[in-house]
C-alpha positions as CSV (number, residue, x, y, z in Angstrom):
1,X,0.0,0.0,0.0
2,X,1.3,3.5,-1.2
3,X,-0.7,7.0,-0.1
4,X,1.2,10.3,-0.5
5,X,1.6,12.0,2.8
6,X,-0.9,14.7,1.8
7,X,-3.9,12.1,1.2
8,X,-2.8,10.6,4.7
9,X,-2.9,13.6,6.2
10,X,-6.1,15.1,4.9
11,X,-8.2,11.5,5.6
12,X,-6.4,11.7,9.4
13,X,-7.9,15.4,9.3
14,X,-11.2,13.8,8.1
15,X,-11.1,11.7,10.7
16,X,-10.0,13.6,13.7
17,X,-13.1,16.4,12.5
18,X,-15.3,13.4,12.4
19,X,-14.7,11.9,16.1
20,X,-14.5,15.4,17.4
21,X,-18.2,16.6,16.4
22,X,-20.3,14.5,19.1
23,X,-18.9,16.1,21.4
24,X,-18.3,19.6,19.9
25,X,-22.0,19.4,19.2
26,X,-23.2,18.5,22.9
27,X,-21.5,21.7,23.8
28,X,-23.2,23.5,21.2
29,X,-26.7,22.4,21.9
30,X,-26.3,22.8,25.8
31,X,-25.8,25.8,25.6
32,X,-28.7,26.5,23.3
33,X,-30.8,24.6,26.4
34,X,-29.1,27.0,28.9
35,X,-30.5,30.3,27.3
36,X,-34.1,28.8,27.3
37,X,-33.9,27.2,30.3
38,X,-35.9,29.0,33.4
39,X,-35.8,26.6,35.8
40,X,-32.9,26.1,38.4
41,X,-32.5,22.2,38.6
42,X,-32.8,22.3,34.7
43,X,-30.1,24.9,34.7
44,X,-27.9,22.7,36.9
45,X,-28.5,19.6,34.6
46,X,-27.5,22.2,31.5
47,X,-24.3,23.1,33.4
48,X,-23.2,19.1,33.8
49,X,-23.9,18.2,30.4
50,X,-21.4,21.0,29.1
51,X,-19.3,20.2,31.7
52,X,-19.1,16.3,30.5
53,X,-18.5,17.4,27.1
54,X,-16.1,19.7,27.4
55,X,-14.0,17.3,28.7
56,X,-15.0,15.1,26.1
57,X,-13.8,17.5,23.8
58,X,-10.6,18.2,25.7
59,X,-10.0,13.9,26.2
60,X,-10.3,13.9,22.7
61,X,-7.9,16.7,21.2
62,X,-5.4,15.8,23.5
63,X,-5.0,12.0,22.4
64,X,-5.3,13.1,18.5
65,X,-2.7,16.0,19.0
66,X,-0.3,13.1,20.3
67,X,-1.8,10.0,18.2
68,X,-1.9,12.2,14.7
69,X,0.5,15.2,15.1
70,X,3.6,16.4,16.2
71,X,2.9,16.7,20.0
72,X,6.5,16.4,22.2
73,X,8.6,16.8,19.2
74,X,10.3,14.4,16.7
75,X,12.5,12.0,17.9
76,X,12.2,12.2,21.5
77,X,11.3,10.1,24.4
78,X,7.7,10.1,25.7
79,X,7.0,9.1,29.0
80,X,4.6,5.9,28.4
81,X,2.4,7.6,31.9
82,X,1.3,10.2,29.2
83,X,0.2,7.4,26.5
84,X,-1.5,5.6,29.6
85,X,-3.3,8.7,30.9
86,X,-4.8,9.7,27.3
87,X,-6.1,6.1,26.9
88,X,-7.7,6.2,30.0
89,X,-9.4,9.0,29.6
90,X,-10.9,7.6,26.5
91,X,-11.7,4.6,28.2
92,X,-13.4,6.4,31.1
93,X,-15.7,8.0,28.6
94,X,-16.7,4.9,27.6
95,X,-17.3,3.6,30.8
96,X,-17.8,-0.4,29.2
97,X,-13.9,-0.9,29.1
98,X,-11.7,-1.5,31.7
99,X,-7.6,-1.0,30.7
100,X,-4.9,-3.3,32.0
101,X,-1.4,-2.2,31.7
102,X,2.3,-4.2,31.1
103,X,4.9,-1.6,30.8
104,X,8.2,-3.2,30.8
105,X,9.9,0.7,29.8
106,X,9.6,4.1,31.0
107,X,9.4,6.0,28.1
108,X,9.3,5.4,24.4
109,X,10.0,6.4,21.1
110,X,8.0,8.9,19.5
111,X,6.7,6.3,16.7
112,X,6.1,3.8,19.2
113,X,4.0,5.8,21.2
114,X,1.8,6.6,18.2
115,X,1.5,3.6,17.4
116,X,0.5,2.0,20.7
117,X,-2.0,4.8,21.0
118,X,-4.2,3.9,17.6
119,X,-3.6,0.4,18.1
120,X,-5.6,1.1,21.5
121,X,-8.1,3.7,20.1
122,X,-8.8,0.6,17.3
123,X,-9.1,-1.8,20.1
124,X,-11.6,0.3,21.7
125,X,-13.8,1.1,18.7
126,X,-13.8,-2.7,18.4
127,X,-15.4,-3.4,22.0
128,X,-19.0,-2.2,20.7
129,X,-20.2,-3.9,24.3
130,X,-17.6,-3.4,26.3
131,X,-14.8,-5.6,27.9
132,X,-10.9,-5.3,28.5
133,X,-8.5,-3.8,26.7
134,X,-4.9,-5.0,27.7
135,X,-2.0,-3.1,26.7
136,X,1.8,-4.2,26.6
137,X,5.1,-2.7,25.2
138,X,8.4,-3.5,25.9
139,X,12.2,-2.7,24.3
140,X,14.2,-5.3,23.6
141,X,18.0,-4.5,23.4
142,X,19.9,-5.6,20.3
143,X,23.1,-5.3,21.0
144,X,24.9,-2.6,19.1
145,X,22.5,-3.0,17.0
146,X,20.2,-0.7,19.3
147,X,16.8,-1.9,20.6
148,X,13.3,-3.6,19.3
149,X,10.1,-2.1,20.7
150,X,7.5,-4.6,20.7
151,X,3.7,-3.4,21.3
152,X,0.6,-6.0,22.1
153,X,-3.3,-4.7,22.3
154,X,-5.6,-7.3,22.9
155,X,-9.4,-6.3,22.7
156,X,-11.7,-8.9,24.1
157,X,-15.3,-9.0,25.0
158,X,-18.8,-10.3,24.4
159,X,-18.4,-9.3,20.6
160,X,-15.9,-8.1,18.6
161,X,-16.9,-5.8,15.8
162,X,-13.8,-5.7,13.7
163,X,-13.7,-4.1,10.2
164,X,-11.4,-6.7,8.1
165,X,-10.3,-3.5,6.0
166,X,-8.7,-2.0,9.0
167,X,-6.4,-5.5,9.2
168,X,-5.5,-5.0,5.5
169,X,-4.7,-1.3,6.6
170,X,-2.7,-2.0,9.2
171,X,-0.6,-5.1,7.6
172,X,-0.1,-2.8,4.5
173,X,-2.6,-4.6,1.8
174,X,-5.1,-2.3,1.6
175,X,-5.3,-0.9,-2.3
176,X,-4.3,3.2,-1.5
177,X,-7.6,3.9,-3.8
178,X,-9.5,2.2,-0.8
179,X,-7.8,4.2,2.1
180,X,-10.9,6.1,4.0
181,X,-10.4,8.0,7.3
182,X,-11.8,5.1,9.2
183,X,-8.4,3.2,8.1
184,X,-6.3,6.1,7.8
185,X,-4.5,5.6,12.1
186,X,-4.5,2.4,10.7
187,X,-2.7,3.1,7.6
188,X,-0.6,5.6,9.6
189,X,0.6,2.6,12.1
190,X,2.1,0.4,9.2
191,X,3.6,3.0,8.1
192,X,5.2,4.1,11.5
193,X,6.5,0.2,11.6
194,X,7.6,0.0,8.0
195,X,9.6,2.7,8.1
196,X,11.9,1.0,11.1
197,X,12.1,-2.1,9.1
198,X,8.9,-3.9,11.5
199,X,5.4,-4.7,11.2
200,X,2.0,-5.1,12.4
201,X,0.1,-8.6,12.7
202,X,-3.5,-8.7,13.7
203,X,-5.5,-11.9,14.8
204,X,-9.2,-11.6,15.4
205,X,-11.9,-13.8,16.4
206,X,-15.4,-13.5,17.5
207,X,-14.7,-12.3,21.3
208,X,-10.7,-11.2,20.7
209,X,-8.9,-9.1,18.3
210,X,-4.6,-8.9,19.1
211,X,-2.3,-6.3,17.3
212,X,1.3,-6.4,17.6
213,X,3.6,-4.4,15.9
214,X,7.6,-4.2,16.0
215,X,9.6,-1.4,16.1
216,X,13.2,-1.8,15.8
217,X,15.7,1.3,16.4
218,X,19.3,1.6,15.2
């Protein structure tokens, strides 16, 4: 699969826009409420809504700013506590999900980071009733070679809803001419792995979907 940068970047725009409307337009039409709103407990109900989705909102562009764009720089270590805090934060929101953790690192590469963050927001949109989401990366040292980072998400649950063209996406088989912005973090992630000389595999069933993705470093 080849996409020029430009058409990733526009369908990770489309995207991004896309997720970011719920809650953009809660806050919207609370506040329409408010201004017609007379009575005092009603009022009080107004003011929680916004409140709830202006976090939402805030949740939201904070995980994209660091899953999509160029948050803490190029190159540099992240601390995997900020990956793990924007996850949750999603996951709270959801309020089905429950996140397990296996951090064998402190920090990580920028591209790993990335990477284990959509491979979590894909687990997520996959638990459409809920479950556990279990998250895992570790760096392997190679010697003088430098180090491997290897990243696992396993989604499991009652039912797994799994779009197969997200798989081809992120192992790098989807046609470009099919790429939408429901594959484009997808796309994004093999990319991300491809360029360090890894990969991404993906095995799903009915009640589990696991994606891991290697990440070796010189």
């Amino acid at each position: 699969m080849t996409v020029s940068p430009v058409d990733l970047a526009s369908l990770l725009c489309s995207r991004l826009c896309h997720d970011m409307l719920s809650p953009v337009g809660a806050l919207s039409n609370g506040l329409e409420l408010l201004a017609e709103e007379k009575d005092p407990e009603m009022r009080q109900r107004c003011f929680e809504l916004l409140e709830q989705s202006a976090k939402a909102s805030a949740d939201k562009l904070k995980f994209f700013r660091l899953a999509f764009g160029a948050a803490g720089g190029f190159g540099e270590q992240i601390p995997v506590n900020e990956a793990r805090a924007l996850i949750d934060a999603l996951a709270g929101s959801n309020g089905r999900v429950s996140v397990n953790w296996m951090f064998g690192v402190d920090a990580l590469a920028k591209p790993a980071v990335k990477t284990l963050l959509n491979l979590a927001l894909i687990g997520l949109e996959a638990l459409v009733r809920g479950g556990t989401l279990d998250i895992g990366a570790e760096v392997r040292a190679n010697g003088d070679l430098g180090g491997t980072t290897e990243i696992v998400v396993r989604a499991a649950g009652q039912r797994v809803a799994f779009d197969p063209t997200i798989a081809q996406a992120l192992e790098g088989t989807l046609p470009a001419g099919e790429l939408s912005s429901r594959t484009a973090p997808a796309a994004m992630v093999h990319q991300l792995a491809a360029s360090a000389g890894g990969g991404v595999q993906v095995h799903v069933t009915a009640e589990s979907l696991v994606m891991g993705a290697v990440l070796p470093s010189a």
